[in-house]
PAZARO-296137 format. One record per atom (N, C-alpha, C): residue number from 1; residue in three letters; x, y, z. Coordinates in nm, 3 decimals, padded with zeros to 5 digits. Example, Ala and Ser with C-alpha at 12.3 -4.5 7.8 and 13.67 -1.06 7.14 Angstrom:
<atoms>
{n:1&res:Ala&xx:01.319&yy:-00.569&zz:00.780}
{n:1&res:Ala&xx:01.230&yy:-00.450&zz:00.780}
{n:1&res:Ala&xx:01.320&yy:-00.330&zz:00.780}
{n:2&res:Ser&xx:01.285&yy:-00.225&zz:00.708}
{n:2&res:Ser&xx:01.367&yy:-00.106&zz:00.714}
{n:2&res:Ser&xx:01.290&yy:00.003&zz:00.787}
</atoms>
This chain:
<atoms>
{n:1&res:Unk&xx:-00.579&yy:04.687&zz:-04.759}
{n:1&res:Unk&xx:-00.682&yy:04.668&zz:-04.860}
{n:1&res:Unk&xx:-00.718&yy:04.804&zz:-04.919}
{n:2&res:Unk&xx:-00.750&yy:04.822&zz:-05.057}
{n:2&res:Unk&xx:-00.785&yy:04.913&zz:-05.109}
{n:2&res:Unk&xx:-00.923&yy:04.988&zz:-05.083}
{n:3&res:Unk&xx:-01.023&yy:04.855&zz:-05.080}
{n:3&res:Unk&xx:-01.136&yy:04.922&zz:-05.024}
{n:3&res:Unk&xx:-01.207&yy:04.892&zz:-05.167}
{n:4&res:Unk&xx:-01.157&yy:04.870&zz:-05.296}
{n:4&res:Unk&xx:-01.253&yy:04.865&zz:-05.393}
{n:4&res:Unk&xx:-01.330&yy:04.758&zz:-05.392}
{n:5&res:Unk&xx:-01.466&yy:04.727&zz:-05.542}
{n:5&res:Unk&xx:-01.555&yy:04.646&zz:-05.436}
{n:5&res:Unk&xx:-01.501&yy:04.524&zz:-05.500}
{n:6&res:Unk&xx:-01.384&yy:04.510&zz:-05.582}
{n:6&res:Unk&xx:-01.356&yy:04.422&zz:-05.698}
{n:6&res:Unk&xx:-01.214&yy:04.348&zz:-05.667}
{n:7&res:Unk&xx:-01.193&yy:04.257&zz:-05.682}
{n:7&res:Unk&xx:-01.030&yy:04.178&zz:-05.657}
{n:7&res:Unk&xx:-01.012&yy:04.111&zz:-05.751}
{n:8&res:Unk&xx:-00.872&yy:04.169&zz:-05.810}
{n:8&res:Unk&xx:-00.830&yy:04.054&zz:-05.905}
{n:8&res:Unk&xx:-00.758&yy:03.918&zz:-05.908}
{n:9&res:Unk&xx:-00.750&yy:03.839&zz:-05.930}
{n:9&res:Unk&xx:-00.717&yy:03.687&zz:-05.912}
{n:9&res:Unk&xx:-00.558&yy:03.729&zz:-05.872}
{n:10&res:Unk&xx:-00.498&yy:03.815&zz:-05.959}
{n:10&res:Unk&xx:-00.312&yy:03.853&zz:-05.858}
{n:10&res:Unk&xx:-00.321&yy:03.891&zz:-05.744}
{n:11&res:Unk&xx:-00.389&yy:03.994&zz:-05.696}
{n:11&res:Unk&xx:-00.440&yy:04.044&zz:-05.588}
{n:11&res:Unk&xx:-00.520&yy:03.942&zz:-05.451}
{n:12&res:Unk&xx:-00.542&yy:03.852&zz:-05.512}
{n:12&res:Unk&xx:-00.641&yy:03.708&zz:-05.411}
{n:12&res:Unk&xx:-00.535&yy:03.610&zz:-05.383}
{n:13&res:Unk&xx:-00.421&yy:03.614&zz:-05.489}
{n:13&res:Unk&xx:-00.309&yy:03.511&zz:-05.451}
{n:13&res:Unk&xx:-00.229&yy:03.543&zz:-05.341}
{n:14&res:Unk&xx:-00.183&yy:03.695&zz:-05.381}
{n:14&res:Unk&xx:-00.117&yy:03.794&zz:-05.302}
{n:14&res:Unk&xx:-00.163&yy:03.736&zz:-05.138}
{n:15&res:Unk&xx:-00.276&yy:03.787&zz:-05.125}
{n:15&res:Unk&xx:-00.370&yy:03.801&zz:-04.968}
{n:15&res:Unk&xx:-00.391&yy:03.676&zz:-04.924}
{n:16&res:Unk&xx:-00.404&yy:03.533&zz:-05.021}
{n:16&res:Unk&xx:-00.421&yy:03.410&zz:-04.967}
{n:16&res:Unk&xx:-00.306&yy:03.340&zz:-04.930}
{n:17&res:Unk&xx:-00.168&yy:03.370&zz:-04.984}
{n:17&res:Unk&xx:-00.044&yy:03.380&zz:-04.926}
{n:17&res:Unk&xx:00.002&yy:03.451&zz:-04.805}
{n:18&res:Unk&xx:-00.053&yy:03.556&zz:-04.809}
{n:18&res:Unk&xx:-00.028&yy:03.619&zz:-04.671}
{n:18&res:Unk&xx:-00.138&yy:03.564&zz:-04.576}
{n:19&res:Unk&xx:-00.222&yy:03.464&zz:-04.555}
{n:19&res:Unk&xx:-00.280&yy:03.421&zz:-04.445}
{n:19&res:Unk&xx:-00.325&yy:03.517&zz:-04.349}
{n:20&res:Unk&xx:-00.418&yy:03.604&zz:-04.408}
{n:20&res:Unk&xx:-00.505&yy:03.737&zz:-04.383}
{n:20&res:Unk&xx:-00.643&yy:03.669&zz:-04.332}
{n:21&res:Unk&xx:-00.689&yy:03.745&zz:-04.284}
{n:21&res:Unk&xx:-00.827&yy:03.694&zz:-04.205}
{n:21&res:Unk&xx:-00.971&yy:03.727&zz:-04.323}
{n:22&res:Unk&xx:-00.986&yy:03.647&zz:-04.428}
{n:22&res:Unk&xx:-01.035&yy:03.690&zz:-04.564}
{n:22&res:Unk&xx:-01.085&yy:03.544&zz:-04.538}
{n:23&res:Unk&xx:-01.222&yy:03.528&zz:-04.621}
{n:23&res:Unk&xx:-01.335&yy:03.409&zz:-04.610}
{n:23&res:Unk&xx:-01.353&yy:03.426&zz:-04.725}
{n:24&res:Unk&xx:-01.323&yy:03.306&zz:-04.798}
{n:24&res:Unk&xx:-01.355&yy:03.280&zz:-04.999}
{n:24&res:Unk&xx:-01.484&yy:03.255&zz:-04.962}
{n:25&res:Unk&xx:-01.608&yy:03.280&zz:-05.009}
{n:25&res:Unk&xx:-01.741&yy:03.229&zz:-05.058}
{n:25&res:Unk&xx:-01.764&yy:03.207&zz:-05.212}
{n:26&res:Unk&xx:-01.762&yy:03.071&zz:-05.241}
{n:26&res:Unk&xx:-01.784&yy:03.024&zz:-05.326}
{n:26&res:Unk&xx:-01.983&yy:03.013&zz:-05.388}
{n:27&res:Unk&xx:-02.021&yy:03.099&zz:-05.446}
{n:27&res:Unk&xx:-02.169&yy:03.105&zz:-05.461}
{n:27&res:Unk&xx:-02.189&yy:03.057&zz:-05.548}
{n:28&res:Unk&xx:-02.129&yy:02.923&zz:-05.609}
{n:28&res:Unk&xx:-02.179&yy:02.875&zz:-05.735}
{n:28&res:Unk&xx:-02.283&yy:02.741&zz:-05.717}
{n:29&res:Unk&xx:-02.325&yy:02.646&zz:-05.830}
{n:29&res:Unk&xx:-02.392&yy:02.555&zz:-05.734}
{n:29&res:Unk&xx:-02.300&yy:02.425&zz:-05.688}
{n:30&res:Unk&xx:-02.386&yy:02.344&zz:-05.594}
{n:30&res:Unk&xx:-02.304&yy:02.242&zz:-05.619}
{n:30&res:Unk&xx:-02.198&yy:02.156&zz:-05.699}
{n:31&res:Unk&xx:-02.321&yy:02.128&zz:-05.797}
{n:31&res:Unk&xx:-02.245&yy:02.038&zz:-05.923}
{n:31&res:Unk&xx:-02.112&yy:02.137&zz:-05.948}
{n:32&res:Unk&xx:-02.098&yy:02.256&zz:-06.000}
{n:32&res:Unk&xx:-01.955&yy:02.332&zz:-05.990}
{n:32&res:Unk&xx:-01.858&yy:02.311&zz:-05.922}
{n:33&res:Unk&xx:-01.898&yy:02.330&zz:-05.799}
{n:33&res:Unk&xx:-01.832&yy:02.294&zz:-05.681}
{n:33&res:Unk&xx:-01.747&yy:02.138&zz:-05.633}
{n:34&res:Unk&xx:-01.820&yy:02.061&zz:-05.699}
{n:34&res:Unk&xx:-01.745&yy:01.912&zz:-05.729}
{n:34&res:Unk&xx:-01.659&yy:01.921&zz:-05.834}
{n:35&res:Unk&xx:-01.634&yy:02.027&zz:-05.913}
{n:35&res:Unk&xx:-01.535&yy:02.043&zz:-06.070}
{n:35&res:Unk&xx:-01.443&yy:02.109&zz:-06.030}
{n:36&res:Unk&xx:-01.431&yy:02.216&zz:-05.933}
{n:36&res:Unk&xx:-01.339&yy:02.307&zz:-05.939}
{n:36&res:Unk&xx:-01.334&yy:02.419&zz:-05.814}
{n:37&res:Unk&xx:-01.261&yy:02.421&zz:-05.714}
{n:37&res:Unk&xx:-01.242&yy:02.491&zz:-05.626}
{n:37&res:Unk&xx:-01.143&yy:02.576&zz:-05.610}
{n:38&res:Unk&xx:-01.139&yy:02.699&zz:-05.536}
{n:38&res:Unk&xx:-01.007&yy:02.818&zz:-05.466}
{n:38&res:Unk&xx:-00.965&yy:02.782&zz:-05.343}
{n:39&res:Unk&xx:-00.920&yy:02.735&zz:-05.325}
{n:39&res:Unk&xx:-00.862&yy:02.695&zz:-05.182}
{n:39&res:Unk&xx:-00.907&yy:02.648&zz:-05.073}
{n:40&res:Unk&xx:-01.018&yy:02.700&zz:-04.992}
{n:40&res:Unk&xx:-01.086&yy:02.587&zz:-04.878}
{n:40&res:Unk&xx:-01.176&yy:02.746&zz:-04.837}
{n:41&res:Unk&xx:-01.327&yy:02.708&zz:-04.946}
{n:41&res:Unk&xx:-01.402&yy:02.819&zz:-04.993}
{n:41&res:Unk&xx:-01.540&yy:02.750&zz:-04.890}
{n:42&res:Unk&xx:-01.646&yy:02.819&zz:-04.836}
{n:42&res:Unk&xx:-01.775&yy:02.818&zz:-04.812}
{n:42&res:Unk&xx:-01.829&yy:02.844&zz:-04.902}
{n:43&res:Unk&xx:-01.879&yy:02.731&zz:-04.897}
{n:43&res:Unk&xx:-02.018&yy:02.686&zz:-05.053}
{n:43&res:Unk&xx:-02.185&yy:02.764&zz:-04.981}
{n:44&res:Unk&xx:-02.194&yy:02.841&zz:-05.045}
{n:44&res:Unk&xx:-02.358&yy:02.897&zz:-05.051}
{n:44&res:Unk&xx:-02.373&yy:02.940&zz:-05.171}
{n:45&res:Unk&xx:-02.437&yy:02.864&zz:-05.201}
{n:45&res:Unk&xx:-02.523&yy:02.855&zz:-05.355}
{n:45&res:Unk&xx:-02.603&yy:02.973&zz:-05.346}
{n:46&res:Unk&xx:-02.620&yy:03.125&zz:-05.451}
{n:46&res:Unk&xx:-02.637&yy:03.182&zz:-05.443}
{n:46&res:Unk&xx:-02.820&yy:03.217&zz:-05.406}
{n:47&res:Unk&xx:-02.871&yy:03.133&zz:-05.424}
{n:47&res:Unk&xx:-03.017&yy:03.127&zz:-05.454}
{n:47&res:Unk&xx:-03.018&yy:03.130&zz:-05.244}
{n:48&res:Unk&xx:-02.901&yy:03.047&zz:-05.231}
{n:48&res:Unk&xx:-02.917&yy:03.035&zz:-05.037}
{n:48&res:Unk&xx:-02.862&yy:03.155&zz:-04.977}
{n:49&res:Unk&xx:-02.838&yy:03.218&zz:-05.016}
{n:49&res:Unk&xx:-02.755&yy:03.341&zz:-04.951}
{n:49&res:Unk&xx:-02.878&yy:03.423&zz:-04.857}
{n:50&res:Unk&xx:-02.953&yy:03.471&zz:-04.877}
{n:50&res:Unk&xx:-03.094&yy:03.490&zz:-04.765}
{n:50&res:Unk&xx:-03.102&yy:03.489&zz:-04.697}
{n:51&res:Unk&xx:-03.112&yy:03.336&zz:-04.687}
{n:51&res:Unk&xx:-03.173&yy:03.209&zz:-04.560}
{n:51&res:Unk&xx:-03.057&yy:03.170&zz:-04.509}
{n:52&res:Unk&xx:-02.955&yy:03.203&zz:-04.547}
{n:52&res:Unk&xx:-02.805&yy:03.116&zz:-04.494}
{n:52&res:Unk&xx:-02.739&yy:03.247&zz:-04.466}
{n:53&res:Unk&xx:-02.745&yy:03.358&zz:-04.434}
{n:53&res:Unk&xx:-02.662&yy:03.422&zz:-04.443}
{n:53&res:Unk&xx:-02.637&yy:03.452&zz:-04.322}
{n:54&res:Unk&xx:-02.665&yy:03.412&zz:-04.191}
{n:54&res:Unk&xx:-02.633&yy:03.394&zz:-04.052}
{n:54&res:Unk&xx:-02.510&yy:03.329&zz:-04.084}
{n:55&res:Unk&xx:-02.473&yy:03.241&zz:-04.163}
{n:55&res:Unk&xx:-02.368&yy:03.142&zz:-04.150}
{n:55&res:Unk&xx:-02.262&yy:03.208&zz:-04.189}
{n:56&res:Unk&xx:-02.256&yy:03.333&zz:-04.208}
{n:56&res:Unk&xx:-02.112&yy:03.426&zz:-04.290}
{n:56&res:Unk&xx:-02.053&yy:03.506&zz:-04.182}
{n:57&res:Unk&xx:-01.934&yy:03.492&zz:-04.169}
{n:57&res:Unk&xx:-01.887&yy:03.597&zz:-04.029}
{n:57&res:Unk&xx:-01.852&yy:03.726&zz:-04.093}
{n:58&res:Unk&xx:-01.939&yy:03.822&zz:-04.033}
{n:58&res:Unk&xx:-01.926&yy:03.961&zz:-04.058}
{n:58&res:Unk&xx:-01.806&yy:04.039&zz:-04.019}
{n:59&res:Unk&xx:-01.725&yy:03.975&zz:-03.938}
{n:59&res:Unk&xx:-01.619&yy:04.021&zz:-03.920}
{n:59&res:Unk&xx:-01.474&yy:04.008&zz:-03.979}
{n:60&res:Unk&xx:-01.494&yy:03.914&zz:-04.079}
{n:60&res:Unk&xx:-01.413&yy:03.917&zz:-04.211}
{n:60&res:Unk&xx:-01.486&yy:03.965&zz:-04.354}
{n:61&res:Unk&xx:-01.352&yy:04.027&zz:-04.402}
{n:61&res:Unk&xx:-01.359&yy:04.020&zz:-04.563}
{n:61&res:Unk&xx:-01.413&yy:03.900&zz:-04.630}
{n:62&res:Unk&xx:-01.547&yy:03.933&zz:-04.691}
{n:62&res:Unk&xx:-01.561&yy:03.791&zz:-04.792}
{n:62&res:Unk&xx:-01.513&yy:03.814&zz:-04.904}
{n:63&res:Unk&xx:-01.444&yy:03.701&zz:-04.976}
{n:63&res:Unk&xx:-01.421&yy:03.739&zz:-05.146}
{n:63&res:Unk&xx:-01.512&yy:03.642&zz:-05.255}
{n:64&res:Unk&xx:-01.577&yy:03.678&zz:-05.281}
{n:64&res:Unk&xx:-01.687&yy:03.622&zz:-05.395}
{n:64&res:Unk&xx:-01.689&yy:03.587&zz:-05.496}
{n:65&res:Unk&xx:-01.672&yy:03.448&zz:-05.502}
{n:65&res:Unk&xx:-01.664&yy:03.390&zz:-05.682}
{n:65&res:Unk&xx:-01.767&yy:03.310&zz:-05.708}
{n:66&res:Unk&xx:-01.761&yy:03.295&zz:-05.828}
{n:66&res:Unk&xx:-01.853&yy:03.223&zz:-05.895}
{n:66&res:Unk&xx:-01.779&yy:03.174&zz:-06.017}
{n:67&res:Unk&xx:-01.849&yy:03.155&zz:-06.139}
{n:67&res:Unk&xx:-01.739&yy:03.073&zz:-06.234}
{n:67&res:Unk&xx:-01.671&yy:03.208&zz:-06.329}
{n:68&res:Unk&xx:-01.784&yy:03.298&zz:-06.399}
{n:68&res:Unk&xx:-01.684&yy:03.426&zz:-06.433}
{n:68&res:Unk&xx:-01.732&yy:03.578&zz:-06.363}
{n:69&res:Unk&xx:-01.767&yy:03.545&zz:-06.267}
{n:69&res:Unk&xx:-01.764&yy:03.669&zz:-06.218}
{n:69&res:Unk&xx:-01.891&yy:03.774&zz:-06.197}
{n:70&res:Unk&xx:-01.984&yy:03.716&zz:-06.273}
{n:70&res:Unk&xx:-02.109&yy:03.785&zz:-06.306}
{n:70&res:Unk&xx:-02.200&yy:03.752&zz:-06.169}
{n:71&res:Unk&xx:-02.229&yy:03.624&zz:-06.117}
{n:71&res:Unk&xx:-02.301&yy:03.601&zz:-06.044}
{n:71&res:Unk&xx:-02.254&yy:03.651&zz:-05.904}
{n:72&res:Unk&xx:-02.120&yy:03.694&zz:-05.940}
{n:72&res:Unk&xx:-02.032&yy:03.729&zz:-05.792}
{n:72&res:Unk&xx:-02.067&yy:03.835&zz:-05.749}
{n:73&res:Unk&xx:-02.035&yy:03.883&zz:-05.845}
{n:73&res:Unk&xx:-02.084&yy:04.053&zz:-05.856}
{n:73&res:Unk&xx:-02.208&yy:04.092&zz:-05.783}
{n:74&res:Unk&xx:-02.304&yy:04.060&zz:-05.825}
{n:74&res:Unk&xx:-02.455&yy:04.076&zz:-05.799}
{n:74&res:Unk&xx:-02.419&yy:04.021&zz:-05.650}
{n:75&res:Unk&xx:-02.366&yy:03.924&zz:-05.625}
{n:75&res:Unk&xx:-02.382&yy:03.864&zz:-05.431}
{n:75&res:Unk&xx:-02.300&yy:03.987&zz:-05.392}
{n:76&res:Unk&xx:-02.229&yy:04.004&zz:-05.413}
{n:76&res:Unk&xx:-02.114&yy:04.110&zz:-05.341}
{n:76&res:Unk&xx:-02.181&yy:04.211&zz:-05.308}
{n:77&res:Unk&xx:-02.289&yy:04.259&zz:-05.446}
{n:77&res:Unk&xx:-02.346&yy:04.371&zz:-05.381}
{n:77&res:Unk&xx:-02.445&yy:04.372&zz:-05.282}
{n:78&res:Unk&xx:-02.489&yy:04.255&zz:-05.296}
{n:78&res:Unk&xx:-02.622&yy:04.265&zz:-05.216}
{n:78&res:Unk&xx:-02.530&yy:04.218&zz:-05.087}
{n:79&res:Unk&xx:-02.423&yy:04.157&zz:-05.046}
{n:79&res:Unk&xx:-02.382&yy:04.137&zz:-04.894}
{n:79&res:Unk&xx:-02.326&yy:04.241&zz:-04.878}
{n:80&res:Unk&xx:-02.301&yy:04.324&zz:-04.966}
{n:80&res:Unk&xx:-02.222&yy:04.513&zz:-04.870}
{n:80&res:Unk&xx:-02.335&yy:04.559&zz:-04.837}
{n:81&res:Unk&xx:-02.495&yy:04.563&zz:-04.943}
{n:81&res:Unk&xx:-02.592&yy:04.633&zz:-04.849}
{n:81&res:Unk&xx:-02.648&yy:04.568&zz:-04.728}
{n:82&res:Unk&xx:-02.578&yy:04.433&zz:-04.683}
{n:82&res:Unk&xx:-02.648&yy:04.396&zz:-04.563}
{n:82&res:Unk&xx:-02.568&yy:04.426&zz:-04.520}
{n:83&res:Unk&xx:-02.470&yy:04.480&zz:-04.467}
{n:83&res:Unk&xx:-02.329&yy:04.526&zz:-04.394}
{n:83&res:Unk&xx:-02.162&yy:04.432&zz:-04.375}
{n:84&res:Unk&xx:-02.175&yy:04.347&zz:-04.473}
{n:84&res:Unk&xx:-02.079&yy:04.296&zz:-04.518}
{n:84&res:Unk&xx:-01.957&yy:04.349&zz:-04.587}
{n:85&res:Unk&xx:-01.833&yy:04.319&zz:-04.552}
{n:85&res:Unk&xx:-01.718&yy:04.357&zz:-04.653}
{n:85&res:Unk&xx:-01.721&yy:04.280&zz:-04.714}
{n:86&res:Unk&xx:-01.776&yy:04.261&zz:-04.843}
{n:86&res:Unk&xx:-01.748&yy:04.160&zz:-04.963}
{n:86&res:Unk&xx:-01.702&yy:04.251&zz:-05.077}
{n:87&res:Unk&xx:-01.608&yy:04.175&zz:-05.151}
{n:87&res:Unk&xx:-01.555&yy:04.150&zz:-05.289}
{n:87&res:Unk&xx:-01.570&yy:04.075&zz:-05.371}
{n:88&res:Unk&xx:-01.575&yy:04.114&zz:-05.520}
{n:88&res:Unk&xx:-01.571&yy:04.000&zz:-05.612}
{n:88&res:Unk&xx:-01.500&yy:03.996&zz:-05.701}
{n:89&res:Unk&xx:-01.434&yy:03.856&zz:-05.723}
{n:89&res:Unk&xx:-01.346&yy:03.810&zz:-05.770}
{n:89&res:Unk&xx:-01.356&yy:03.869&zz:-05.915}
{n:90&res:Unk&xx:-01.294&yy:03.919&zz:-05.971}
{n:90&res:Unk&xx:-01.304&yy:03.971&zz:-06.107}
{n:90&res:Unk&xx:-01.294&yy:03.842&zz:-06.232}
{n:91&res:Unk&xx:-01.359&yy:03.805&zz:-06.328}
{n:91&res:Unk&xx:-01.322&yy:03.708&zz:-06.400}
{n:91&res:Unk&xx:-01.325&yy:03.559&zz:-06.331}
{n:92&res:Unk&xx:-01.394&yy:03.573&zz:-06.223}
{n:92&res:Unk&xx:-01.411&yy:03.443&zz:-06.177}
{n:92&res:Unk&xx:-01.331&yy:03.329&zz:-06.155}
{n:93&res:Unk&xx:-01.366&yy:03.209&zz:-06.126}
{n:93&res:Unk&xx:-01.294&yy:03.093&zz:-06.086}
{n:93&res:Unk&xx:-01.235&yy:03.035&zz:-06.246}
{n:94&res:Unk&xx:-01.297&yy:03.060&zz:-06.364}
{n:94&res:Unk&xx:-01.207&yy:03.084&zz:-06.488}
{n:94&res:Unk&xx:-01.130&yy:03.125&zz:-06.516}
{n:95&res:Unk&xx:-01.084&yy:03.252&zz:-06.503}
{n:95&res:Unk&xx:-00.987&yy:03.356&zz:-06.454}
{n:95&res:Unk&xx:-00.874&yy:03.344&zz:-06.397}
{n:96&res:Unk&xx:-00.837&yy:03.267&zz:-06.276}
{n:96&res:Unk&xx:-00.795&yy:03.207&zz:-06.171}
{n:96&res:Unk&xx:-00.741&yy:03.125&zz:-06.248}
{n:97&res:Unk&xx:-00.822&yy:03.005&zz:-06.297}
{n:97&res:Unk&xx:-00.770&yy:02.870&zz:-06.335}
{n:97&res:Unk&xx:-00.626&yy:02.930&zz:-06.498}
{n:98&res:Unk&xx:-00.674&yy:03.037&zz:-06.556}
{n:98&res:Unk&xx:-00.601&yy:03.094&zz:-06.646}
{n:98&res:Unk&xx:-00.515&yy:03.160&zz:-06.592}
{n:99&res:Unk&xx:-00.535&yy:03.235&zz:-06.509}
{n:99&res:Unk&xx:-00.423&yy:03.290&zz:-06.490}
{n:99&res:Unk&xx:-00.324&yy:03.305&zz:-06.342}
{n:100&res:Unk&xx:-00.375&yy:03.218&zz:-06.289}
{n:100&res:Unk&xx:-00.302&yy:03.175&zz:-06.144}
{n:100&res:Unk&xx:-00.276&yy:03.057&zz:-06.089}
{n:101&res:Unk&xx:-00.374&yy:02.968&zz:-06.136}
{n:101&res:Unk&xx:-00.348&yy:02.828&zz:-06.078}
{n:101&res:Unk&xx:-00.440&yy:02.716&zz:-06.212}
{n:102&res:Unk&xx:-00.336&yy:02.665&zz:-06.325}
{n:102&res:Unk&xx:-00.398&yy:02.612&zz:-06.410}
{n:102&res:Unk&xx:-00.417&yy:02.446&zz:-06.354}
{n:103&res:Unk&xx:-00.410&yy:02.435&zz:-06.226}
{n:103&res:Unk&xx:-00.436&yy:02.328&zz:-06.190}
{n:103&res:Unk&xx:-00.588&yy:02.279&zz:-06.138}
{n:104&res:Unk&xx:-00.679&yy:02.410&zz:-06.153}
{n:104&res:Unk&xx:-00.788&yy:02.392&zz:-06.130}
{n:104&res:Unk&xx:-00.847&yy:02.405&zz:-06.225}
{n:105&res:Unk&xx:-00.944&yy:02.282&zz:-06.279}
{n:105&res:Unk&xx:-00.982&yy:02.238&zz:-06.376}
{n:105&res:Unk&xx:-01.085&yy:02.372&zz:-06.448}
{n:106&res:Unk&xx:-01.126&yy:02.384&zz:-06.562}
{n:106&res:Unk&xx:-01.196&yy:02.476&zz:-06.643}
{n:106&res:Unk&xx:-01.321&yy:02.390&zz:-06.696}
{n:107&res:Unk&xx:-01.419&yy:02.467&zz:-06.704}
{n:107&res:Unk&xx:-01.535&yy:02.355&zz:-06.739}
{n:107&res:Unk&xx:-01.656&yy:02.476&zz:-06.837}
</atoms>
């Protein structure tokens, strides 16, 4: 791993192919989450991240999406200052659906 705080959707295919010890967190809300998923992601809706954040294993890489990237961002940072390795997905689960897997729907 590079270490930067950012991953791009080539770079997430790359690492989810290689079956690396990496945890997708999906921080979008529900209703999203019934439209369109990355692979077999933990749903915490970003507003829960707080109060839920016992539920994240600190001993993996998280990678952080949301739909483009903006809301990812902001979680990513705030789980590196709790002592988390998180990343965020650059361009989001839009991103992805464009340019890696157009089988996941766009909304």
């Amino acid at each position: 791993m590079d270490g930067g705080l950012d991953i791009e959707p080539g770079d997430l295919a790359r690492r989810l192919r290689e079956a690396g010890s990496l945890q997708l967190l999906d921080i979008r809300e529900p209703w999203e989450w019934s439209l369109a998923q990355i692979g077999k992601p933990h749903l915490l809706a970003m507003n829960q991240l707080p109060i839920a954040i016992e539920s994240l294993d600190r001993d993996r890489e998280l990678i952080v999406y949301c739909h483009h990237g903006v809301r990812s961002e902001l979680a990513a940072e705030w789980l590196r200052a709790q002592g988390f390795r998180a990343r965020n997905l650059v361009g989001g689960i839009d991103r992805w659906s464009r340019e890696i897997d157009p089988s996941v729907p766009r909304y």
